[in-house]
N, C-alpha and C positions, 0 to 999 in steps of 0.2 A: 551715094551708096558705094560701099567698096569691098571687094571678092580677092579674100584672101586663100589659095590653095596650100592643101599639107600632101609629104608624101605616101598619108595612110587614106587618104580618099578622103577629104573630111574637108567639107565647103562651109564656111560660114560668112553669112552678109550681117554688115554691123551698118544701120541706119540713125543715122544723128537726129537725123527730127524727132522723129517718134521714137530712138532710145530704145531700137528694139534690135533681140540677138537672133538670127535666123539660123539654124544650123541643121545641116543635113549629110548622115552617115551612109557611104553604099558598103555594102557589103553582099556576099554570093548567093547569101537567100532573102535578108530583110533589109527593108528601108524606112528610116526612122525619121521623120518631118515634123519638128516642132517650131511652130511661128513666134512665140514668146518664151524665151529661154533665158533665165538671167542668174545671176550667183547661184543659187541653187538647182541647179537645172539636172543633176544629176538623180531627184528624186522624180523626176518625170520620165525618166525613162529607164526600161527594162537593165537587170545584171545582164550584158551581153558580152564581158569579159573584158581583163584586165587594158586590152590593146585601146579598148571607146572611153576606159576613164583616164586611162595618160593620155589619149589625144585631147580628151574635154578640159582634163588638166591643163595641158598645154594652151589650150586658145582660152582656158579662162586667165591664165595668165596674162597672155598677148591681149586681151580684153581690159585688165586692169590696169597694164604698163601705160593706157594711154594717157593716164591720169598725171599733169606735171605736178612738178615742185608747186607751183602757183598755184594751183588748182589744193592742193594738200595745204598749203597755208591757207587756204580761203574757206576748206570744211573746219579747219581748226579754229579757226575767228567765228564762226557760226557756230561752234560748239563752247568756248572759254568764255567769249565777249559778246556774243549777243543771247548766250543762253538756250541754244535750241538744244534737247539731247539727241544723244548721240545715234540713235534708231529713228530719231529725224531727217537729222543731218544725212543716214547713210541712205533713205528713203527718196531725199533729194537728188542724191549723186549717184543714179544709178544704182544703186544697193554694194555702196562698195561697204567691204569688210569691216564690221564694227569693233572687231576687237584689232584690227591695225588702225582703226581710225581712233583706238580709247591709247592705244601707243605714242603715236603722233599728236597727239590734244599732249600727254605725257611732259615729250619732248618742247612741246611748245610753251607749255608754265615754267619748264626747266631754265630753257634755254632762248626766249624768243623767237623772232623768226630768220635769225643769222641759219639753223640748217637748213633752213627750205629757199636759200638763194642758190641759186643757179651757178655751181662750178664747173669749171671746166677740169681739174687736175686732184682727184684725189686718192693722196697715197695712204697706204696702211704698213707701218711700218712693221719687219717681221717681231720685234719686241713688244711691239703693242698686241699684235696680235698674241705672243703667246702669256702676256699677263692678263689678255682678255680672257683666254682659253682656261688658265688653271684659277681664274676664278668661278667661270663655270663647274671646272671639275669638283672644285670643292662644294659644292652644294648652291650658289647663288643659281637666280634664275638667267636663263639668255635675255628676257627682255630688259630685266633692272641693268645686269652688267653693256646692256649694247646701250642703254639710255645714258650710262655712265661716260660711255665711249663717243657719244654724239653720233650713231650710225643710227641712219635715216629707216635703213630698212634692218629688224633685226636677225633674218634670215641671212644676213651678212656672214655675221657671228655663227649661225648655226652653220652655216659651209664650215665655216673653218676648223669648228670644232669636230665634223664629220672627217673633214680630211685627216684631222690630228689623229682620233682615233682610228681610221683604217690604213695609212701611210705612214704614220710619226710623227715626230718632229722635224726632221729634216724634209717633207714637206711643207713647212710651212714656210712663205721666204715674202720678201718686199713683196708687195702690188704697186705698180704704177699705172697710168692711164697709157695706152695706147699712144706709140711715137709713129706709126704709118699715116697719122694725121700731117704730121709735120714734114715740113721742109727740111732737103739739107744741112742746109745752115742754121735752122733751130736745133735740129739734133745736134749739133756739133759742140753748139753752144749749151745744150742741157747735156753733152757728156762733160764738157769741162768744167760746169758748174758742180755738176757731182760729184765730179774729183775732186774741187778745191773744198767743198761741203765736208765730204768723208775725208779729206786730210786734216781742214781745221778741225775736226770732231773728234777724231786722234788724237791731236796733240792738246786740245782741252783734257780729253780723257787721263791721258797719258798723267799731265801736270796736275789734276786730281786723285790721279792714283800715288805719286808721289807724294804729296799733303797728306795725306790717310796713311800711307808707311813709315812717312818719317822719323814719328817716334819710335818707331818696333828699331828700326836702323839705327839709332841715337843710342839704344843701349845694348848694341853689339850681337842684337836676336836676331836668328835666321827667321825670315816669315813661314809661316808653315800656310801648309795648303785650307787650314781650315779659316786661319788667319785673310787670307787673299781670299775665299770665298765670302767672308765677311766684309770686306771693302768693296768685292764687286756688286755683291747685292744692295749695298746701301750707293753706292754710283748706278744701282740698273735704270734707276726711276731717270738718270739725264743724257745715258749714255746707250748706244748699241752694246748688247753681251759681245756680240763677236768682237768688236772693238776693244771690251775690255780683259776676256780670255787671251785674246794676241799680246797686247800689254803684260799682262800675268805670265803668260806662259806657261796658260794652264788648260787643260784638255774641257771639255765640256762636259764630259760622263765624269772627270773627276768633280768640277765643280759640283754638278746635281747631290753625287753622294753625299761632299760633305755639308750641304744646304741641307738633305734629308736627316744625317747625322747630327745637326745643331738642331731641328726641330725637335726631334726626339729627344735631347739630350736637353731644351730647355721647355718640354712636357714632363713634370713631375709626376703626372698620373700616367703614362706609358704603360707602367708597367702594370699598375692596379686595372684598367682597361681591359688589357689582355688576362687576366684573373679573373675579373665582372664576365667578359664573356664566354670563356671555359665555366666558372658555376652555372651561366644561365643557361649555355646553349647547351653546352655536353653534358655540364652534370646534373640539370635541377628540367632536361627539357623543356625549357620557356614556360613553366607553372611556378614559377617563385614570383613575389612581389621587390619591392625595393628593400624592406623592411628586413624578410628573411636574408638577401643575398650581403646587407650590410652584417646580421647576425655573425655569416659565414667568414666573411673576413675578419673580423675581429678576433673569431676563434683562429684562424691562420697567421695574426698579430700583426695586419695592418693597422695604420692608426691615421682613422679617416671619418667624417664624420657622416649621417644618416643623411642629411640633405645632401653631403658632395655625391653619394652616391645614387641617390636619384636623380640627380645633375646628369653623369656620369650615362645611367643606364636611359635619363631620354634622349642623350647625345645621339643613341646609337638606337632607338627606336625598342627601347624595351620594357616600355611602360608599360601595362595594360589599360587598356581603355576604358574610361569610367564608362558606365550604363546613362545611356542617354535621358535624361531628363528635359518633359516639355517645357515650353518655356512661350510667354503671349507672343503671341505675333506681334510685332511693332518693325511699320514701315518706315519709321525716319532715317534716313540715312546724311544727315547734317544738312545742310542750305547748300543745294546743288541749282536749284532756277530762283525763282522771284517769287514772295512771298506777299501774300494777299492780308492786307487788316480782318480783326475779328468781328466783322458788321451786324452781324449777329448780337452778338453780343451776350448770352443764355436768355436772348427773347423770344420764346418760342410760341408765343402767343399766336392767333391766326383767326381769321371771319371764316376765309373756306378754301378747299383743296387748290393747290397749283402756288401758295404761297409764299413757302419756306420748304426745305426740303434738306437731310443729311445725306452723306454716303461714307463710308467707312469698308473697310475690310479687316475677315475675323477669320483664322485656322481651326480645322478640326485638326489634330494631330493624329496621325494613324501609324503604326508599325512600317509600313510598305512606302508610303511617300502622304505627307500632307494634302488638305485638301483644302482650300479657300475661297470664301462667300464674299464678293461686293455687292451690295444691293442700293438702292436710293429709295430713300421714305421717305415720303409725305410726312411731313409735319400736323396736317389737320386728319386728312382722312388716316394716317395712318397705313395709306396703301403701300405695297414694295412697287413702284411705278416701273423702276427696271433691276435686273441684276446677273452678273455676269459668275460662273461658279470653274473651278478649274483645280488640277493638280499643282498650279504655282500662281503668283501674284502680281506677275508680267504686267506690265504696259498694254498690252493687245486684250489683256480682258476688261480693263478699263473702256478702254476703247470701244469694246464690243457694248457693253454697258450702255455707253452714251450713245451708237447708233439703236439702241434696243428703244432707245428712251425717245431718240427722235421721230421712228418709227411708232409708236403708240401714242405718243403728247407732246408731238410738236407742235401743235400749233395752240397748247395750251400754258405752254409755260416761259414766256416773254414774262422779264419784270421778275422771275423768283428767285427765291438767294438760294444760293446751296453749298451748307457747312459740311466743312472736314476736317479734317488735322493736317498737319505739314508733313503726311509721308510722303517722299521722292515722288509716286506717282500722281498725287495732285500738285508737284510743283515741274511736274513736265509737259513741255511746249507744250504737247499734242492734246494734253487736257487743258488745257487754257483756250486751246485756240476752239475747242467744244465746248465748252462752255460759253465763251463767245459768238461764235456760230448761233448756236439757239437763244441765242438772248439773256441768257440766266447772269447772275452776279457771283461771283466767286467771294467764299467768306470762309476763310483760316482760324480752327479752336486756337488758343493760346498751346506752345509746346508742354506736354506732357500732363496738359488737363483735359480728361475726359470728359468734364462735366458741360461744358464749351460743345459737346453735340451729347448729352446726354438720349433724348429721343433714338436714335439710333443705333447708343451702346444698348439703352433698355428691349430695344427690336432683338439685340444676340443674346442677352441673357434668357427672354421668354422662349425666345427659337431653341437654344441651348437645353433651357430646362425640358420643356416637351418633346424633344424627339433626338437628344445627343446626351446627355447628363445620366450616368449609369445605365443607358444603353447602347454604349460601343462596343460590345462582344456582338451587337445584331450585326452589323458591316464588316465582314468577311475581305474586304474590298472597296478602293476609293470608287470603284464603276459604281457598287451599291450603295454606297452615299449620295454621291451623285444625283444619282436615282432618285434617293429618297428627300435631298433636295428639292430637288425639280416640283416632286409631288409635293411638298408641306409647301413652299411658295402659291403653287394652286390654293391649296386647300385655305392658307394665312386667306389671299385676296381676296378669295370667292366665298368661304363658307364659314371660318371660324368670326366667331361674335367678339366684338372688342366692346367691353363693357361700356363703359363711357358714352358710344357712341349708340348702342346696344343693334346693332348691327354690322353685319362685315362692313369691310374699306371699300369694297367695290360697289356694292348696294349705296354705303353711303353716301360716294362720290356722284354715283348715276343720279341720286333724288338730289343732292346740293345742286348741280350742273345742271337737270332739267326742269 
């Protein structure tokens, strides 16, 4: 166990065995003690201002740093190569962060596991970084352009891009690693290697830039400045700018202009752009469609056609929004785990309850947020044996599903098969490994045939029909769904008569069983 102190009073013990964060706040009236504190810990405890969540901030970082390179290759291999997802994975290791570990798995298909080796020296050069920075600016995301850039962590990039904007540019310059590591005589030797580095770089540059002028010189033209930004940009991708502005003999602010000035000048719509957004914003207040604002130019006698200008106007976010249209729920999201045969087979035949069994998940769709039913049916009785209901389609309700199920009939359902479809959530670890646990057989419909667990589409249509199917003006509210839920799953097991059987599922299980 080990006792790490901060200078805002703020003690916390990190214990290895048991993986537990212990942290304790003093402050002049209250004292805050919680013995289980981990990535989220900041929901456990009171708003007690802004000083409790930068220090929490702060030691959850110091919390997470402990984690190596090796350790980050080795949740990556247990998420790409052995197949466990990723809210597995981060379940195992602590609860580290799922969405820097869906980064990292990223970086790891990309790139194998060359970033996550252990360097001692790495630099950022200032050109890299500012071609990292203005492809941010333009619209790319931090994490695509940092995975572009081989940076392990992509808050790298987002420094950078913070300093860009509150400093400028002339803050941004080399990074190198720390030289109070080194010795004397290694620094000596890495200044002079530097210098012979930035001289040979030079005079490559140099003699590249020369090649690229040649001809302008050949026929007695002075280079013009728009000229030489032109050569420098197309040398920036092998050269440092500053290198090649000194070459030039060209200022920096002058280069940028005329870089802005060839942009513009080789945008043929420039000018049409700026006319799109004077009709939509000043003259038509954002109420015109694409349709009218093309009318408008044409009467002004541009000659452009209807599709470039709704090109044109989503460039710039001036679409309006179509009216949202439901649409089925479908959970495939491609072969992300290990895919189970169809054993099944549409034999749904059965002697008696605990045989055969579907599970599936169906959306009500609601104005305010969806609402989503998993349940598992019996195949003979027909009973809902468990089901988990929620405002999304998460893993954790599955989840919850299969303890509901263990909790009620576990000790009844060894030996039974239970069909689904290949949506992502039956093809992750954590339902396989429950399904296992209880003894049942995992059995996958064929992709995009329903009929491969038909029993339990026929379960959402009956549901559907009697208590959703032109009465959703009753639901005010996913709570009153919910609700109302809760209550027809009773009412399905315990009281409604399913013909066939001519008796409820639960009646009829009780006389088979006893």
């Amino acid at each position: 166990m080990s006792e790490l102190r901060c200078p805002t009073s703020l003690i916390y013990y990190y214990c290895e065995e048991k993986c537990t964060l212990k942290l304790h706040i003093k402050f002049p009236f209250k004292v805050f003690d919680s013995p289980h504190l981990h990535q989220n810990c900041l929901k456990w405890l009171p708003n007690i201002g802004e000083m409790v969540q930068l220090t929490i901030t702060l030691m959850r970082g110091a919390f997470f740093m402990r984690f190596k390179l090796s350790g980050k290759l080795a949740m990556c291999k247990e998420h790409v190569e052995e197949g466990l997802s990723l809210s597995h994975v981060s379940e195992k290791h602590r609860g580290y962060d799922i969405s820097s570990l869906k980064y990292l798995c990223s970086m790891y298909r990309k790139y194998g596991g060359k970033p996550f080796e252990e360097r001692k020296i790495r630099t950022y050069q200032r050109d890299t970084k500012l071609l990292a920075i203005h492809r941010v600016l333009n619209g790319e995301s931090i994490r695509s352009v940092a995975l572009d850039f081989e940076l392990i962590d992509p808050s790298i990039l987002g420094d950078w891009v913070k300093m860009y904007k509150t400093k400028g540019e002339d803050s941004i310059r080399d990074s190198h690693s720390r030289k109070a590591y080194m010795s004397e005589e290694e620094r000596n030797k890495y200044r002079v290697d530097k210098a012979l580095r930035e001289e040979n770089e030079r005079l490559r540059a140099e003699i590249e830039y020369l090649k690229k002028s040649e001809p302008l010189i050949r026929e007695l033209k002075v280079v013009t400045n728009r000229e030489k930004a032109a050569i420098i940009t197309e040398l920036r991708k092998e050269f440092k700018l500053k290198v090649l502005l000194k070459i030039a003999g060209m200022a920096s602010s002058v280069y940028y202009h005329n870089v802005k000035r060839e942009k513009e000048r080789i945008d043929k719509y420039f000018e049409v752009r700026e006319v799109i957004e004077y009709l939509y914003v000043v003259k038509h207040k954002r109420r015109m469609g694409y349709q009218r604002i093309y009318l408008e130019l044409k009467k002004l006698g541009y000659r452009i056609g209807k599709n470039k200008v709704r090109q044109l106007m989503g460039e710039k976010g001036f679409l309006k929004k179509k009216k949202k249209k439901w649409r089925k729920y479908n959970s495939f999201q491609g072969i992300v785990g290990e895919l189970h045969p169809n054993i099944m087979d549409q034999d749904f035949d059965t002697d008696k309850p605990y045989e055969k069994a579907g599970t599936d998940i169906t959306m009500f769709p609601m104005e305010e947020e969806s609402v989503y039913l998993s349940p598992i049916i019996d195949f003979n009785s027909r009973e809902v044996l468990s089901y988990a209901v929620g405002t999304n389609a998460k893993m954790d309700k599955i989840e919850h599903m299969m303890k509901e199920l263990k909790k009620n009939h576990a000790n009844r359902i060894q030996g039974m098969i239970i069909q689904s479809d290949q949506g992502v959530q039956y093809q992750n670890s954590r339902y396989k490994e429950a399904v296992k646990e209880l003894g049942m057989i995992q059995s996958m419909s064929r992709r995009g045939n329903c009929i491969d667990n038909s029993p339990t589409e026929n379960f959402f249509g009956r549901m559907k029909e009697e208590m959703w199917n032109g009465k959703r003006d009753n639901y005010n509210s996913s709570e009153e769904l919910m609700d109302s839920i809760h209550e027809y799953m009773k009412y399905y097991n315990e009281t409604r008569i399913v013909t066939r059987l001519k008796m409820s599922p639960v009646e009829y299980r009780s006389k088979i069983m006893n």
